[in-house]
N, C-alpha and C positions, 0 to 999 in steps of 0.2 A: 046794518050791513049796507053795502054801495048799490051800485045800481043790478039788478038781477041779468041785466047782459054779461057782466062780467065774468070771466072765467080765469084757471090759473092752469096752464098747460104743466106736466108731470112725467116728466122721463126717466125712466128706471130701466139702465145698461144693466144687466147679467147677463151670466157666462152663456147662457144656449140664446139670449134672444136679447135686443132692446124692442121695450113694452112702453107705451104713449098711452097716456086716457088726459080728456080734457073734462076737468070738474067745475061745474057751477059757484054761482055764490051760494044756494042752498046746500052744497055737500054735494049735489047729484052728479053720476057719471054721464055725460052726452057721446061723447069720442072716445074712440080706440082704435091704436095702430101699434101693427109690430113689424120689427125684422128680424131674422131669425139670421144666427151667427153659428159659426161652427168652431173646431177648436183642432188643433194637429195633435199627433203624440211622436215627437221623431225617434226617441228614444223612451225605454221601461221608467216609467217614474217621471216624467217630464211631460206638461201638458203646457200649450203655447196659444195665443190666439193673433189674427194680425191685427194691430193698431190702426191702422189707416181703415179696414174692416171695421172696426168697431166705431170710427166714427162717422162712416159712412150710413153704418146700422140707424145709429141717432138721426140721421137727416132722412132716411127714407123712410124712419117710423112715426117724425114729426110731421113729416108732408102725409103719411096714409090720414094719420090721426085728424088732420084740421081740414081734410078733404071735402068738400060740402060746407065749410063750418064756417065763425067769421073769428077770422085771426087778427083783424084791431080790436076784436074784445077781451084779447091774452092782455091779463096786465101782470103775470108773475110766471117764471117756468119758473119751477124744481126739478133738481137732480139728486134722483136714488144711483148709488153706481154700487157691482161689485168690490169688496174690500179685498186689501191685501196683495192682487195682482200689481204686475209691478211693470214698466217698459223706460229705457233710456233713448232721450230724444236729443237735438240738441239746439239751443235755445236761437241759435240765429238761422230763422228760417223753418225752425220746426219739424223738420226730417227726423223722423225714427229711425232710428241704428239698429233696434231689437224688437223682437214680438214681446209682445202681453206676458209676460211670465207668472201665466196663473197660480190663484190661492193653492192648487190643486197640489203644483206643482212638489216633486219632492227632491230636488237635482240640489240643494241647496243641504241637504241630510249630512252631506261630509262635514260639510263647513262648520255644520251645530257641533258633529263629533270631535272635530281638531278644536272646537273653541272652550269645549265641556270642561266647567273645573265648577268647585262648589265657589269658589269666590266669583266665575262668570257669571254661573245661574244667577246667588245672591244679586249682583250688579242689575242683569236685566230685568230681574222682576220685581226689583223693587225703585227701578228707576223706570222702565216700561209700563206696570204691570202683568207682563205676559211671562209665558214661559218660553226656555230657551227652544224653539221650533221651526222646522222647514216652512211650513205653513206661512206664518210672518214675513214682513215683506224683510228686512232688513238682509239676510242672508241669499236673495234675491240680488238686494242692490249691491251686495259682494262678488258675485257671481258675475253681473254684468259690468263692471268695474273690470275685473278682473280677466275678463273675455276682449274688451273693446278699450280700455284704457289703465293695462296696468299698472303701468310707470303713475297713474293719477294725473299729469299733468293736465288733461282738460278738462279733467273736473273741477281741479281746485282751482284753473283760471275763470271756472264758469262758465265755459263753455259748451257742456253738457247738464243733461237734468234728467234725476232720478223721479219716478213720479205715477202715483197710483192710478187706477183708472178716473177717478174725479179730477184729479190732475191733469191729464192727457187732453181729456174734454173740454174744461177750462182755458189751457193753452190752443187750443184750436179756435175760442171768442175774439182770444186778445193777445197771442203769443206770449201775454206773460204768465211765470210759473207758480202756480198758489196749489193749496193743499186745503181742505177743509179739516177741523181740528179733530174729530171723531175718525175719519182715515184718516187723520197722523197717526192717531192713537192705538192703530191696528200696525205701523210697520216697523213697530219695535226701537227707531231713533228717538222717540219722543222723550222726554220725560213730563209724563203723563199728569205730573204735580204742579209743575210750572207751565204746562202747556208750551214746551219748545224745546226744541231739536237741542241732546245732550251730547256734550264734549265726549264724556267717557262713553259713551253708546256708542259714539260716532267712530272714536278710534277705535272700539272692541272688534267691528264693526270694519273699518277700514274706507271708510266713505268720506269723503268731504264734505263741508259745512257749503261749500259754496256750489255744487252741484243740487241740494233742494230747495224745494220750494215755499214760500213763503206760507204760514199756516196765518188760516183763516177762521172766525168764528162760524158756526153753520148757516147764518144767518148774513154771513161777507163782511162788506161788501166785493159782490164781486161784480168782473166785468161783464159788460149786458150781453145780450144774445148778437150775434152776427154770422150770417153763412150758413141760417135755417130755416130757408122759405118753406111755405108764404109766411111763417111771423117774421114784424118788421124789425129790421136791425136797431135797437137799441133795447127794446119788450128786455125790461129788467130780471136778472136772475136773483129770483128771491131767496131759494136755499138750496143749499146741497147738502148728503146726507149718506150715508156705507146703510145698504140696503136693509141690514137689520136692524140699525136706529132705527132707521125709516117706517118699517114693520112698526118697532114700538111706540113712536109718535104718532101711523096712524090708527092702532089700536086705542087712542086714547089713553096707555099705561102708564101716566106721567106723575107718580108718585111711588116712591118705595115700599113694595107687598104686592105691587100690578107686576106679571110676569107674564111673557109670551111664550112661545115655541114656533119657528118655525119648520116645517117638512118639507127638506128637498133632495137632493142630491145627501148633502149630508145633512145637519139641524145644527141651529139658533138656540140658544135657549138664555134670554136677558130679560133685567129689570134692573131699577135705577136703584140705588141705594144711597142711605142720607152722607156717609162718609165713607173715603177710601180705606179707610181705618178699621170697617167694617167686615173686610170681603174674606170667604173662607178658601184655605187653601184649596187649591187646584182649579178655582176659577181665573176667570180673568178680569182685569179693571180694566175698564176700558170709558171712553167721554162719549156719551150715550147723541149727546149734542150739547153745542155751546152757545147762548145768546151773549149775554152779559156776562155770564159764569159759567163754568160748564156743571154741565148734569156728567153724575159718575153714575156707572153701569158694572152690575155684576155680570156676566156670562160666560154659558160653556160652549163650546165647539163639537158637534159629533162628527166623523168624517164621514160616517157610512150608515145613511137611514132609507132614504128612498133607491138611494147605490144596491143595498140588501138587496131589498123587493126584487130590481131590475134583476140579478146578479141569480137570484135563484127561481126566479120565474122564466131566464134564459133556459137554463140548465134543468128545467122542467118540461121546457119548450110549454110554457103555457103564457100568455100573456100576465100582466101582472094583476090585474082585476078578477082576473080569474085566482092567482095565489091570492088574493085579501082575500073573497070569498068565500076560499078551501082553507085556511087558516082561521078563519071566525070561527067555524063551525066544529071544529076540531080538539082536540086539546096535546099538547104537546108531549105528554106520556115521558115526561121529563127530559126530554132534549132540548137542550141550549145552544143555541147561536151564537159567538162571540163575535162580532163584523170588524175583527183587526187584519182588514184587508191591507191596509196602509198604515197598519197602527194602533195605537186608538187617542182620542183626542181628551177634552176633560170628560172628569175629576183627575183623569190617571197620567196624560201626556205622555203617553209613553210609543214612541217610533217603532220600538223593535216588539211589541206585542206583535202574536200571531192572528189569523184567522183558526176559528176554534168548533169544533161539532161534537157535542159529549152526551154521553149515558144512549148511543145508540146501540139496539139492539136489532135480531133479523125479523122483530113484528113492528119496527120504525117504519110509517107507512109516509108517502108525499106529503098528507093532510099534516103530520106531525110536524115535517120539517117546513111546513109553510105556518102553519103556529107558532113558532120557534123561531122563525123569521119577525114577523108580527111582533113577537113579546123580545125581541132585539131592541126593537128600536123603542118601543115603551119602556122598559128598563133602564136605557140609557138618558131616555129624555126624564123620567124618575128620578133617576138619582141625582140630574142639575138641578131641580125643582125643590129637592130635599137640601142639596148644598147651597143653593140663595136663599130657602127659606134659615135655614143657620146664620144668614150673613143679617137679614132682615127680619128675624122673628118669627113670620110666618107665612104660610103665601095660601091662600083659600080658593084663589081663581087662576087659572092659565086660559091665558089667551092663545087662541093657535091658527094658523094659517097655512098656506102651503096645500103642494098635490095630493098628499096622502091623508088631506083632513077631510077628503070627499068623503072619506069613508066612515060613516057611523056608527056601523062597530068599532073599528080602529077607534074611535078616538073616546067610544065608550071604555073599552079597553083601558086606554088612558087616565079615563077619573077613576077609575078602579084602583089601578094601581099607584096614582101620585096622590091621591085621598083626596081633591078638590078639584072642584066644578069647573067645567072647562066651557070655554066660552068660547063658539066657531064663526066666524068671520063669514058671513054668505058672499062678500063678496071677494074676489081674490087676490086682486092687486094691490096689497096691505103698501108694500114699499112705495107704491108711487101714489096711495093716497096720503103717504106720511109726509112726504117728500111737498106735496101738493097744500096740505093744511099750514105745515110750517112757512110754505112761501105765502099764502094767502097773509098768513100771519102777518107775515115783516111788511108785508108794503098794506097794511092796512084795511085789507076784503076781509079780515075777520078777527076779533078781538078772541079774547082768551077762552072769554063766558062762550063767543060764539061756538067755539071750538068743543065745548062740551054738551053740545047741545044737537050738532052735526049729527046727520042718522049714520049710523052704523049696524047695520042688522047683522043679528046674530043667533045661532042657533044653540042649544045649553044642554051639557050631560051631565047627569051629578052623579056622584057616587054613590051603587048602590051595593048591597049586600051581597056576598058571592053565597049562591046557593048550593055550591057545591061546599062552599068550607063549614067545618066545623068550628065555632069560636074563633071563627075569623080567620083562622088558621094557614088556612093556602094562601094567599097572600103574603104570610110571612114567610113558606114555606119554599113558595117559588122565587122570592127575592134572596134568599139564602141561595138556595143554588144558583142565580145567576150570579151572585158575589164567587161564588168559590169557581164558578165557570174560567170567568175573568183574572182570578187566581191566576189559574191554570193556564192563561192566554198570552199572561202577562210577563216581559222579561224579569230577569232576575234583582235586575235594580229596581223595581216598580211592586213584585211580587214580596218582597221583603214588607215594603208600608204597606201592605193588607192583611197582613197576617195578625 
């Protein structure tokens, strides 16, 4: 390793906050700073954030973080950034035309519906890998197109730029427009096989080729830092990264059978897998990250995990620690939660599922419906665990991160019901220490071997015996009915392949 001064600064933009930690060459955390961002809702279904907020978040979470600190010893930033958000700028001069058009977002749900045919779907997911969804930045960059330049003429002169948040960021170093290849791979133009922006996507799609941005491997090069005192303007950008790569690069999971989860707003749930050729339906393929080649990734998307918790812990008027606790101790007396508040995301991708509350009775007490809550989001993070282990043979360990892994019950919970060991991250800025090893990486503070050898503490549940079942029994007994819950949730096109 280099000299022990050295450090690699790590900046990880999401939606509520940009988070700054500065790590050593040992692996250790020294620095932390944050800024906390907010988000508009102007209309039902539509969530926005401002652009110029967001990179303003980056500069005052870079300045808390290096506060005290000595920033000529930065010799590499990383960037984790939220995926899938989308904003159009325009390239001379760099003025945003639009807010942030968040992941969250679902104002984009028509566009999927007027585009719906079984020859679209076939096209996008097997030249994307995703499925045809709001979610996805692509029906975002129709939306904005369509709002600010319909006719297309400044797009296709170049004029403007479509561009995710890693993008946005980027353009603010060097004004020119690049894309890192793992967020191309989220906004549905890609094709995911060639690694570049597809003809037929593009038309489906209605976007010109000459409004994006140049895709980049994770590793760049890209242009160095400028306009983020006190690091000095050039402190080179070693990688950038869509925050749940990020997660699984800094969990160390960098072979196919290593899977994580993350718990947040909604859940992560990925691992790499040896061929795209592998992946089971209703996941997603997606380039996990790219040096020389890209690494391919199986993942699912939940839209409503830690959402739940909030959502029924208002409506209990109880704080939400207080529902984990009343839910641990509980047992569900067979009610199920289905959280298709907006949907539900994989295995199922299905928009029009409902939110769902079944087999209530008048002795269904709170404790039952905060249990039910709880075994929501276990259930759902199950059965991606089950669907990659399909794509991969087998999976014995999840990695897990995130607000709601404080809880160890919850996440005992968890090895109970995904049948393997789950492995808790103590510390909790998985994305920007992923973001941070990888840049270490490229410029040289630390070789491959180093990287496995990095502390990563961690705390471990294993699966144990449910001493309530009989011959194992409940277990199987309570995932049946969460399948037939989900049934029951599910529209009529989605509820057909369950049956």
């Amino acid at each position: 390793m280099t000299m022990p001064r050295s450090t690699v600064l790590a900046i990880d933009q999401g939606t509520s906050a940009t988070k700054c930690v500065l790590v050593d060459a040992g692996g250790r955390f020294v620095a932390r700073g944050s800024a906390p961002l907010g988000e508009t809702h102007p209309r039902p279904g539509w969530v926005e954030q401002d652009a110029d907020a967001i990179w303003d978040s980056v500069r005052a979470a870079v300045a808390a973080c290096l506060d005290g600190q000595d920033a000529a010893a930065v010799v590499a930033v990383g960037f984790s950034t939220q995926r899938e958000s989308l904003v159009l700028w325009e390239r001379d001069g760099g003025r945003a035309l639009s807010p942030v058009i968040s992941w969250q977002d679902q104002r984009g749900a028509a566009v999927c519906d007027a585009l719906r045919s079984d020859d679209a779907e076939r096209l996008v997911q097997a030249r994307s890998g995703l499925p045809l969804d709001p979610m996805f930045s692509a029906v975002k960059a129709r939306w904005l197109l369509d709002t600010h330049d319909p006719d297309r003429i400044r797009a296709r002169a170049g004029e403007l730029c479509l561009g995710t948040v890693d993008s946005w960021l980027l353009s603010r170093l060097s004004g020119e427009a690049l894309i890192e290849a793992g967020n191309a791979s989220r906004t549905q133009l890609l094709d995911v096989h060639a690694v570049a922006w597809d003809d037929d996507l593009l038309a489906l799609f209605g976007v010109p080729r000459a409004c994006l941005p140049r895709v980049l491997p994770s590793t760049g090069p890209f242009p160095p830092v400028r306009g983020l005192a006190p690091l000095a303007d050039g402190t080179p950008v070693g990688a950038v990264l869509g925050d749940s790569h990020a997660a699984l690069f800094g969990h160390g999971a960098l072979t196919p059978g290593q899977v994580k989860a993350t718990y947040g707003t909604g859940s992560s749930v990925m691992g790499l897998i040896d061929a795209p050729a592998d992946l089971r339906a209703g996941l997603c393929l997606t380039i996990g990250w790219m040096t020389e080649t890209p690494s391919y990734a199986a993942e699912g998307n939940i839209r409503s995990a830690g959402a739940t918790l909030r959502w029924l812990a208002g409506i209990l008027g109880i704080e939400v620690a207080e529902l984990v606790a009343t839910g641990l101790g509980a047992s569900s007396d067979g009610v199920v939660l289905v959280p298709g508040f907006g949907g539900l995301g994989a295995p199922w991708w299905d928009r029009d599922a409902v939110g769902l509350l079944t087999n209530l009775t008048l002795g269904t007490s709170r404790a039952s419906l905060a249990r039910a809550a709880l075994e929501s989001v276990v259930f759902q993070v199950a059965d991606l665990v089950e669907a990659i282990a399909h794509s991969v043979g087998r999976v014995d360990t999840l990695f897990v991160d995130g607000g709601a892994t404080r809880s160890d019950g919850l996440m005992q919970m968890q090895a109970d019901r995904s049948g393997c060991t789950i492995l808790r991250a103590r510390e909790p800025e998985l994305s920007a220490l992923g973001a941070a090893h990888l840049a270490g990486l490229s410029v040289g503070l630390w070789s491959r071997a180093d990287l496995d050898v990095l502390p990563r503490p961690r705390d471990r549940f294993d699966r144990r015996a449910d001493p309530a079942a009989h011959d194992d029994d409940r277990p199987v007994t309570d995932k049946r009915r969460w399948h037939d819950a989900v049934a029951r949730a599910a529209s009529r096109r989605i509820r057909e392949t369950l049956r």
